[in-house]
N, C-alpha and C positions, 0 to 999 in steps of 0.2 A: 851407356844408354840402357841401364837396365841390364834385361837379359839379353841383348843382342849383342855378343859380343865380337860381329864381325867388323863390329865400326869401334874402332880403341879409341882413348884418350891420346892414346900418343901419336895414332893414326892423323887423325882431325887435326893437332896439335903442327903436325908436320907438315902438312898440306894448308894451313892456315900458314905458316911463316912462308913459305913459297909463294901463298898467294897474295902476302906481305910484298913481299921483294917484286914481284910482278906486276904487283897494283906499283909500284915506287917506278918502274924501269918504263910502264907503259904509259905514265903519267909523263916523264920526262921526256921519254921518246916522240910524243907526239906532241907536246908544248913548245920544243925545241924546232921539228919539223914545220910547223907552220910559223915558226918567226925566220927559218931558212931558206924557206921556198922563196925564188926573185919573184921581185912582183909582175913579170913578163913569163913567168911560168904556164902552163896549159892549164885549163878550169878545171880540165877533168880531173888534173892529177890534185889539185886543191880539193874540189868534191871528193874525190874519192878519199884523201889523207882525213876529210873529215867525218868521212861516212863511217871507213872501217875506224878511225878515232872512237866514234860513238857508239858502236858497237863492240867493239874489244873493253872499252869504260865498264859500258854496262855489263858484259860477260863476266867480268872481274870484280867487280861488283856485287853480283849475285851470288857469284864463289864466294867472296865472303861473307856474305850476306847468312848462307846457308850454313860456313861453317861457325860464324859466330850465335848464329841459334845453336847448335851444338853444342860449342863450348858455353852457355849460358845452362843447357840440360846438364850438363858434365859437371857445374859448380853449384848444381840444386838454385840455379836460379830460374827455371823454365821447367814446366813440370812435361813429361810422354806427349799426354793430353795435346800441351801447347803444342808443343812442337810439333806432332802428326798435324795438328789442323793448319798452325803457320808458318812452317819450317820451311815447306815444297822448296824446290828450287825453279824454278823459271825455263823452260824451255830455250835452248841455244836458237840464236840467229845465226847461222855461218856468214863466213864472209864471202862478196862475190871476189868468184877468178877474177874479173875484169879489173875489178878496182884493188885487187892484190899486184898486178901485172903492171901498174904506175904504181905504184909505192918501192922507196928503197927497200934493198932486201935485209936491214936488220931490222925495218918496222915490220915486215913480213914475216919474219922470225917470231916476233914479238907476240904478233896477233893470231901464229899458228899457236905458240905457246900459250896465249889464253886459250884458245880450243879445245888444245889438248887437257887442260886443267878443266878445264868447265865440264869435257867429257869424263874424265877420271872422278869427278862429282858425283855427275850422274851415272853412274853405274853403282855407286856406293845410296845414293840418295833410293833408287830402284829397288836394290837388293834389303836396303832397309825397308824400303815402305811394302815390297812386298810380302816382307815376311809378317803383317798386319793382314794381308789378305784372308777371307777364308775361302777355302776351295770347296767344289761342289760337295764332296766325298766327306770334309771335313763338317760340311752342315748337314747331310743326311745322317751321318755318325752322332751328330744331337740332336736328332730328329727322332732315331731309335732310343735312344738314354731317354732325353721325355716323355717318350711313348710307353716306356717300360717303367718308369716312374711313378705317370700318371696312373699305369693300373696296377701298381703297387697300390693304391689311397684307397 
């Protein structure tokens, strides 16, 4: 990404194939679940297998959503520009305790395992987009350059 080089190619690269295999385990996992659930099973536990379903989807999702805008800046298909303005990543939904608490616990696993990726995201997506920031200090410091410029003329 340019000069930023706390986000590597091989970084994004690694975390995209993870978020491969997750998006593959979480898709299975929850396809399988609702064709295993007896149809005498509790509503809640149904709503909930579909709530957090739709919500671990989407989390995983936007992980890679976010890293294949990455890897499109990485292969000069997507220029800084783009990507600052439509890279963002999405703000996390967590999941509720309650409806973790009816879910078996390898879909539980699963869905803390999106979280944890979506936040390891966003600490990376943060420290990039911060270092775009400018700080007050940094704009009074061109505040005096043009001022001493200007009466150079």
């Amino acid at each position: 990404m340019g000069t930023h080089a706390d986000i590597s190619q091989a970084i994004i690269e690694a975390l995209y194939h993870e978020a491969l295999a997750l998006a593959d385990e979480v898709r299975a996992a929850f396809d399988l679940s609702q064709a295993s659930l007896p149809a005498d099973e509790d509503d809640f536990a149904r709503i909930a297998l579909s709530v957090e379903g739709l919500r671990t989807t989407t989390r995983v999702m936007h992980a890679l959503a976010w890293l294949l805008n990455r890897r499109a800046h990485f292969h000069g298909e997507m220029s800084e520009f783009q990507l600052r303005r439509h890279g963002a990543l999405p703000p996390d939904r967590p999941s509720d305790p309650d409806n973790l608490a009816l879910l078996p616990g390898d879909i539980g696993e699963l869905v803390r395992a999106s979280e944890l990726l979506h936040a390891r995201i966003t600490r990376l997506d943060r420290a990039w987009r911060d270092s775009f920031e400018m700080r007050p200090a940094a704009v009074l410091r061109l505040r005096e350059r043009l001022g001493r410029a200007v009466g150079e003329i």
